[in-house]
N, C-alpha and C positions, 0 to 999 in steps of 0.2 A: 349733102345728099338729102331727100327727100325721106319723110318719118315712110315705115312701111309696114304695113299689118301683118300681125300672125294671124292665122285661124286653124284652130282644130275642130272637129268636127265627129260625133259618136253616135252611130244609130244601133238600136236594139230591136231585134223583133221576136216574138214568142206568138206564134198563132196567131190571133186577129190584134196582139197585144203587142203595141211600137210605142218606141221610145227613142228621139233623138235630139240630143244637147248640143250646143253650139257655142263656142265665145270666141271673139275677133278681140284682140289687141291691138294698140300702136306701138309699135316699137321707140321707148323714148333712147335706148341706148342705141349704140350704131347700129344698123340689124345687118352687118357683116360680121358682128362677131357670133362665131359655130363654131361647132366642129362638127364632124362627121368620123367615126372611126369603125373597127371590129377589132378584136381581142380575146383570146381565149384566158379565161379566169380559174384557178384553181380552189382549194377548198379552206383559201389565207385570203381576207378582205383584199382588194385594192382597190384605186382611185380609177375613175376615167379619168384619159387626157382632156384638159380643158381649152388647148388652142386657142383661140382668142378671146373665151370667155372670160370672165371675170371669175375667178374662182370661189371669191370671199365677200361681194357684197351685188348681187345682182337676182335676179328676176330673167327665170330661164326654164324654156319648155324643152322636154325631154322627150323622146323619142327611145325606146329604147326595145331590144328582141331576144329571146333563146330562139339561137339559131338551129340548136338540135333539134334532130328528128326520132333517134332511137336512145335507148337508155332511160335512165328516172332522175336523172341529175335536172335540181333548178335551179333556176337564177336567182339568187337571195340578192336583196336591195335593200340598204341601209340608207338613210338621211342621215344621220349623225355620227359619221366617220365609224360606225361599225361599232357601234353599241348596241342596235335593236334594228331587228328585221322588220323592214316594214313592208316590201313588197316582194308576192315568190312569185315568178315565172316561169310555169312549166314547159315543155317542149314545142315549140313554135309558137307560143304567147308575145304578142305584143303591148306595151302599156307606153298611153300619153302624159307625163306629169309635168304640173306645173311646178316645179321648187324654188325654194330659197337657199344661196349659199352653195353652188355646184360643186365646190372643191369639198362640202362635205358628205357627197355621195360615194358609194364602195360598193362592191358586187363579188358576189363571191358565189360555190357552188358548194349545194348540200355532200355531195360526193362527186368525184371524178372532175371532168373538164366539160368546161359550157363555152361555147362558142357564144357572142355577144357581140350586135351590130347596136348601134346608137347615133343619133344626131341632139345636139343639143344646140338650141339658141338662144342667143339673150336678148331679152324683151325689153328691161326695163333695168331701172336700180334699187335694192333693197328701202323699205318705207317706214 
């Protein structure tokens, strides 16, 4: 199969003041392996499913949403199996990441339940 580019893409604007980043990929690993899921998370770490991804050694962008709209419950993101918070997402927050290591991501909520939509693909192999 032919290599195939990721591209994510972020624009900012604040009054006359814009800001927009861009980086394109090749996918050296298959770029069939994703997943796509939703899941409601409680306020105990768990993993996303990683479906075809590699879970332990790869180069994978993330897509990931609190699909709430009412309530104060966020989406807490951990990189390292749920040792330290590293990204919160409030009530209909979207974030694009690039990580290392998918099977050591965890999501979990400050209080109550968070609905959580995600796609994740694998770009590449760890370096």
């Amino acid at each position: 199969m032919a290599a195939k580019s990721v591209t994510h893409t972020v624009s900012l604007s604040l009054g006359d003041v814009a800001l927009a980043l861009s980086d394109t990929s090749t996918a050296t690993a298959n770029p069939t392996d994703f997943v796509l899921g939703s899941q409601s998370v409680s306020t105990s770490y768990e993993a996303l499913d990683d479906g075809d991804v590699d879970p332990a050694s790869c180069l994978v962008m993330l897509l990931i949403k609190n699909e709430n709209t009412t309530g104060s419950s966020e989406l807490q993101l951990s990189l390292d199996s749920g040792s330290t918070i590293h990204l919160v997402l409030h009530n209909g927050q979207t974030n694009l990441i690039s990580i290392e290591n998918y099977g050591n991501v965890r999501v979990k909520s400050n209080t109550g339940t968070v609905e959580v939509t995600y796609m994740a693909v694998q770009i590449g192999a760890n370096t």
